[in-house]
C-alpha positions in Angstrom: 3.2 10.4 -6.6 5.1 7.3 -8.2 4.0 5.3 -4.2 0.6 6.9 -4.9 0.1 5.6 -8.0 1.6 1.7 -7.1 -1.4 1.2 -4.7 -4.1 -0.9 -5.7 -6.5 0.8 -3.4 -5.7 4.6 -4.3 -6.8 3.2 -8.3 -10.2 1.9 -7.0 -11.2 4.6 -5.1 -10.7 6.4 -8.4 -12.7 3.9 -10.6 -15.6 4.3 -7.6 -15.2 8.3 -8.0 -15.5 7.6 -11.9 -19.3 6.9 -11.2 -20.2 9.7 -9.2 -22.9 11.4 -10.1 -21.1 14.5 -9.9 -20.0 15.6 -13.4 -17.4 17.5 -12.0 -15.9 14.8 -9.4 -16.0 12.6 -12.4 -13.6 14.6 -14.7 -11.3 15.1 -12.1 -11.4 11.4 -11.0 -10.4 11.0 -14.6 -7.4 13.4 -14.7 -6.0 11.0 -11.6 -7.0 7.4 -12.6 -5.7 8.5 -16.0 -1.6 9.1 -14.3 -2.5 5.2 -13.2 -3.4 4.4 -16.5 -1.0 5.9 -18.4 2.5 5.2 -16.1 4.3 2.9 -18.3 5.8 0.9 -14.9 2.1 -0.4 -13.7 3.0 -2.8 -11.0 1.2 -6.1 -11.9 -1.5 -6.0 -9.3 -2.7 -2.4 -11.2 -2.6 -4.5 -14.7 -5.0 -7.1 -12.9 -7.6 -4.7 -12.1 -7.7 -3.0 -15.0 -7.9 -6.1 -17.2 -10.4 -7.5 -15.0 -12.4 -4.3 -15.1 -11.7 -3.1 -18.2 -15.5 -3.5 -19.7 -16.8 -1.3 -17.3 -14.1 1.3 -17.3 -14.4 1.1 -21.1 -18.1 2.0 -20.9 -17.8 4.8 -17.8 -15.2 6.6 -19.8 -16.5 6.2 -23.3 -19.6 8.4 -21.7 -17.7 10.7 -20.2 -17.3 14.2 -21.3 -15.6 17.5 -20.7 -18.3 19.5 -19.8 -19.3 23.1 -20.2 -15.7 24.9 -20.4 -13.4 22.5 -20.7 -10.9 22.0 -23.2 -12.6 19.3 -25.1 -10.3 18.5 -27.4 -7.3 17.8 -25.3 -10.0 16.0 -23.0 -10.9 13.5 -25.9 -7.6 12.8 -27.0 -6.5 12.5 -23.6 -9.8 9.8 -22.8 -8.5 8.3 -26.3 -5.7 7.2 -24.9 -6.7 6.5 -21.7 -8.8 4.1 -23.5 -6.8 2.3 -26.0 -4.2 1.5 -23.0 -7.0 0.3 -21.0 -7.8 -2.2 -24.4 -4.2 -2.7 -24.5 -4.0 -4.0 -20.7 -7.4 -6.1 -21.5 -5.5 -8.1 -24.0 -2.5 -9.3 -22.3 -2.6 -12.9 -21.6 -2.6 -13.9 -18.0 1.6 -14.8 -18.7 1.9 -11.2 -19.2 0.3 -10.4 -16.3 
């Protein structure tokens, strides 16, 4: 999981599967780019894209929901801080990077 998870292109085909129009392929490309997201030892190149895209990811996830029979309250709180990591990220300066 951890070489997975350190490859820039694995993390876009995620953000891509983020827009499906498939409710269901969304949440569960949400409960893999969230392990990117949320790995505390985000090689740089991961840190980049998600700065650079954080706008949009910001705005895909901020719509996204559970769904009919999900746990929606662990969802939220999970999209929360999905979210405020993303933010985080966003604000680095490029030095950081």
């Amino acid at each position: 999981m951890k070489k997975y998870i350190a490859e820039v292109q694995h993390i876009k085909v995620m953000m891509t599967l983020l827009t499906d129009t498939s409710k269901n392929i969304q949440i569960s490309a949400f409960h893999i780019f969230k392990i990117f997201v949320a790995n505390p030892n985000k090689p740089r190149e991961i840190k980049v894209i998600l700065a650079k895209n954080h706008e949009r990811l910001l705005e895909l996830l901020n719509n996204l929901s559970a769904g009919k029979g999900g746990d929606d309250d662990q969802f939220e709180e999970e999209k929360e801080l999905i979210i405020k990591e993303i933010e985080r990220v966003s604000q680095l300066s490029d030095l950081d990077l």
